[in-house]
C-alpha positions in Angstrom: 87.8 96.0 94.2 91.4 95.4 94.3 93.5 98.6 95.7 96.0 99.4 92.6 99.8 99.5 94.1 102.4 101.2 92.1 105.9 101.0 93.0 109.1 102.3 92.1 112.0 100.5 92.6 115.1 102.6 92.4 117.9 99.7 92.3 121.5 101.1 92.2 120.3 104.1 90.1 120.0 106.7 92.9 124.1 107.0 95.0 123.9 109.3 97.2 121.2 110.1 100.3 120.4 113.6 99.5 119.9 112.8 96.1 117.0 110.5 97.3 115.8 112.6 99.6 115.1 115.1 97.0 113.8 112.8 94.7 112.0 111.0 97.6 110.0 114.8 98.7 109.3 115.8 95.1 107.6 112.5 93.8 105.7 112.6 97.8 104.7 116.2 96.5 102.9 115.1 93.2 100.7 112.6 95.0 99.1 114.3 97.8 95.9 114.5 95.9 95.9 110.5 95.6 93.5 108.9 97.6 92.3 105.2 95.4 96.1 104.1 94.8 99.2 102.5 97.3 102.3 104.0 97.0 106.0 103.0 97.5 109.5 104.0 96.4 112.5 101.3 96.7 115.8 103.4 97.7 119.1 101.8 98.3 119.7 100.9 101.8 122.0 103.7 102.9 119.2 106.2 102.3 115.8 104.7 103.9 116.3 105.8 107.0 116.7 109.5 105.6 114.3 109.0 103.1 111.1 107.7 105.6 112.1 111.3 107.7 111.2 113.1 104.5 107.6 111.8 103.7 106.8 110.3 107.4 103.4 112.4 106.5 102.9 111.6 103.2 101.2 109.4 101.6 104.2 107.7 100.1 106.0 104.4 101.4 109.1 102.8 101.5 110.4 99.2 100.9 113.3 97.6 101.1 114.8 95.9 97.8 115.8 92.7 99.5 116.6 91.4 103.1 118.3 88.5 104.1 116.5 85.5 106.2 118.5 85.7 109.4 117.7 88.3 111.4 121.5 89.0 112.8 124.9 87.2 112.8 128.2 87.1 110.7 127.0 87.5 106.9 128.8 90.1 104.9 126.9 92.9 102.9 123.8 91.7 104.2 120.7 93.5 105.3 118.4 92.2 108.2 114.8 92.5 108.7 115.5 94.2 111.9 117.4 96.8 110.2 113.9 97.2 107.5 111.8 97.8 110.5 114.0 100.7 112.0 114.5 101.9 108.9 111.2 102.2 108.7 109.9 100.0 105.8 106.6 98.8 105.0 107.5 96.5 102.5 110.2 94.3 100.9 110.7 93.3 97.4 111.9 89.5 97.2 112.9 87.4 93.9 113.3 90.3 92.0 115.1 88.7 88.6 118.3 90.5 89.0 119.0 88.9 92.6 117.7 85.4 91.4 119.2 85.6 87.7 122.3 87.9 88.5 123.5 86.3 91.9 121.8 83.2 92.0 119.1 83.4 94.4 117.2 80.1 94.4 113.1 79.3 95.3 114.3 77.7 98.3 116.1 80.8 99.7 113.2 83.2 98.8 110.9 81.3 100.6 113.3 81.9 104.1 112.8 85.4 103.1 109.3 85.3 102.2 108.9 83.7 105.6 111.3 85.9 107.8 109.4 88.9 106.5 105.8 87.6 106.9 107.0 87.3 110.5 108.0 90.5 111.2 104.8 91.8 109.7 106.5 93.6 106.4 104.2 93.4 103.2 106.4 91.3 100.5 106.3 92.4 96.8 107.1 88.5 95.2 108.6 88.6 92.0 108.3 85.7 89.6 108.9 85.8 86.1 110.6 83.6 83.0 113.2 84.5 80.6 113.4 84.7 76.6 114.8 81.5 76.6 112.5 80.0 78.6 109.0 81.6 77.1 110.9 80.4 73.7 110.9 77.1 74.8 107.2 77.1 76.1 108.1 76.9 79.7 106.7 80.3 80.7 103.4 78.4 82.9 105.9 75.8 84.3 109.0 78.5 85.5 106.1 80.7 87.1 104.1 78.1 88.5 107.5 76.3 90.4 108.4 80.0 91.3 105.3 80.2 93.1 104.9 77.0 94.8 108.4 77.3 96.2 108.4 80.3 96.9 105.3 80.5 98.6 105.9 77.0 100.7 104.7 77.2 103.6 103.3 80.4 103.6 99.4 80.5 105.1 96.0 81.8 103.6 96.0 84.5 106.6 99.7 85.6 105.5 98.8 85.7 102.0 96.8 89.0 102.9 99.9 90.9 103.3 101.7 89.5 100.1 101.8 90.9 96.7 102.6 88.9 93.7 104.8 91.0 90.9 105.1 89.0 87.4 108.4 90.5 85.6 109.2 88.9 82.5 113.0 89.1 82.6 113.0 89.4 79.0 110.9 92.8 79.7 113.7 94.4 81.9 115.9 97.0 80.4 119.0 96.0 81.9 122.1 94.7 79.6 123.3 92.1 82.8 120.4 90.2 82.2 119.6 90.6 78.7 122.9 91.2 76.9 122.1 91.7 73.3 118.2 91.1 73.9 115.8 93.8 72.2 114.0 95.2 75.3 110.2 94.9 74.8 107.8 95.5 77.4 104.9 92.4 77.3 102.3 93.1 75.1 98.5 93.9 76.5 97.6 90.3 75.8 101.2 88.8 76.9 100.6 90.4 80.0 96.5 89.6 80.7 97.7 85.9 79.6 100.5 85.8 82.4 98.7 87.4 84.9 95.4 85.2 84.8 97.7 82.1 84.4 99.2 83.4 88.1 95.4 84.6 89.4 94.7 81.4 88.0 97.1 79.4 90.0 96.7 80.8 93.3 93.0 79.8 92.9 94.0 76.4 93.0 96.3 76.3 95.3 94.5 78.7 97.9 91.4 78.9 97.0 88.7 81.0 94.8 88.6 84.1 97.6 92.5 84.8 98.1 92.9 84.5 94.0 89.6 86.6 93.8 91.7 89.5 96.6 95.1 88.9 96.3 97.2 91.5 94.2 99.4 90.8 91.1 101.0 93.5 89.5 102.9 94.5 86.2 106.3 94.7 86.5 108.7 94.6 82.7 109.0 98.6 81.8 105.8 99.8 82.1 105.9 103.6 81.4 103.3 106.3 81.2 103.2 105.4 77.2 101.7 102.1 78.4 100.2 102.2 81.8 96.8 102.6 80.4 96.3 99.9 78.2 98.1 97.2 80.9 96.7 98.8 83.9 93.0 98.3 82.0 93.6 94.3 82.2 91.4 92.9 85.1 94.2 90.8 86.5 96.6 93.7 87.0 96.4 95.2 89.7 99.6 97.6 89.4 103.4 98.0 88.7 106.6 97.5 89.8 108.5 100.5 87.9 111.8 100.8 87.5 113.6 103.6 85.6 110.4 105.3 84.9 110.5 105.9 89.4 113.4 107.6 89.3 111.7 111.2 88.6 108.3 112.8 89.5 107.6 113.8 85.5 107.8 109.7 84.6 106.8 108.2 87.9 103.4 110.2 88.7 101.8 110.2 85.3 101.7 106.2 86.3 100.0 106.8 89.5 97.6 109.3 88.2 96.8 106.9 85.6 95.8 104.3 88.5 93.6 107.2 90.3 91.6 107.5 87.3 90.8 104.1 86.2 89.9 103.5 90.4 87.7 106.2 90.2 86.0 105.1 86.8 85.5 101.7 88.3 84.7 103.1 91.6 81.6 105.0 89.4 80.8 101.9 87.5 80.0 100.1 90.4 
């Protein structure tokens, strides 16, 4: 059985450090009775130091929400792996679609990443996903499939253990920077299940049966506690990425506590 991972990825939303602390404690709080289901919150950088002091003994983790691939030199606004690791991180999300669609991140430089995290022992949350425009134009297996091969170039079957694939439609992503004047609809239960085996299904080939059979692929398009259920029911999702539904304890938790119970009802099944 796959271990369902649910994380929150906070973005720009949260400014300030104590305000993620707070946040950071209360959501930690909620989920001490969850013992089936990963955890992890995405705060901004200047807080995940702080933030990793506040639930050191939880059960809650932290990633970062993006890294550069050079560990240290002359590069501007940038955030090193080195500086994850002190901060105390144990993951990173890479090719999220506002860094790749926003400010231009190509295949080619998430795969440095990808790499330059791998090696410093940091579980990587991949993001791949295609646009409107793109499912429109029936390019939704070819934009995934060329996400994944370059992204994951050079990466190797005993690495793949520590990365997590998360499909997020772009059209599915309630933010007006990538979408302007898009209706904001999260994927449907059979868009999703179609996607996700599609990616399962593509990783088999590439890597074999075993590592598609184990390896994680979670939801990630505005998944909320009105539709967790019904997505998180698909076999080939294995979790979310959340965004504005992390950013309290009353929308973020209800998703995890979902999770519990559909581990625990397959748990009992088997």
């Amino acid at each position: 059985m796959r271990r369902f991972l649910i994380g929150g990825n906070w973005k720009m939303q949260v400014l300030t450090v104590d305000d993620a602390e707070k946040k950071a404690q209360t959501i930690a709080s909620t989920i001490e009775n969850i013992k089936r289901v990963e955890v992890f919150i995405a705060p901004p950088f200047n807080s995940l130091f702080n933030v990793k002091q506040i639930i050191a003994k939880t059960k809650l983790r932290i990633a970062g929400q993006n890294m550069h691939y050079i560990e240290q030199g002359a590069f501007t606004g940038q955030i090193s792996v080195l500086s994850l690791l002190d901060a105390g991180c144990n993951y990173v999300i890479l090719g999220h679609s506002e860094p790749r669609r926003i400010f231009g991140e190509s295949n080619q430089t998430i795969n440095l990443k990808v790499l330059k995290a791998l090696q410093h022992g940091l579980k990587v949350v991949l993001c791949i996903g295609e646009t409107a425009k793109e499912r429109e134009e029936g390019l939704t297996r070819e934009i995934n499939s060329s996400q994944l091969s370059e992204c994951l170039f050079g990466v190797s079957d005993e690495e793949l253990k520590k990365i997590i694939i998360a499909y997020e439609p772009v059209w599915a992503i309630n933010n007006p920077y990538l979408n302007p004047g898009i209706e904001i609809k999260p994927a449907t239960p059979t868009q999703a299940a179609s996607a996700h085996k599609m990616i399962r299904d593509w990783i088999r080939k590439e890597f074999g049966n075993p590592i598609g059979e184990w390896i994680r692929i979670i939801y990630g398009g505005s998944m909320s506690q009105s539709n967790a259920r019904e997505l998180l029911e698909i076999t080939d999702i294995d979790g979310g990425l959340i965004g504005g539904a992390s950013l309290t304890a009353e929308s973020f938790t209800p998703i995890i506590q979902i999770a519990e119970e559909l581990s625990k009802d397959i748990e009992e099944l088997r």
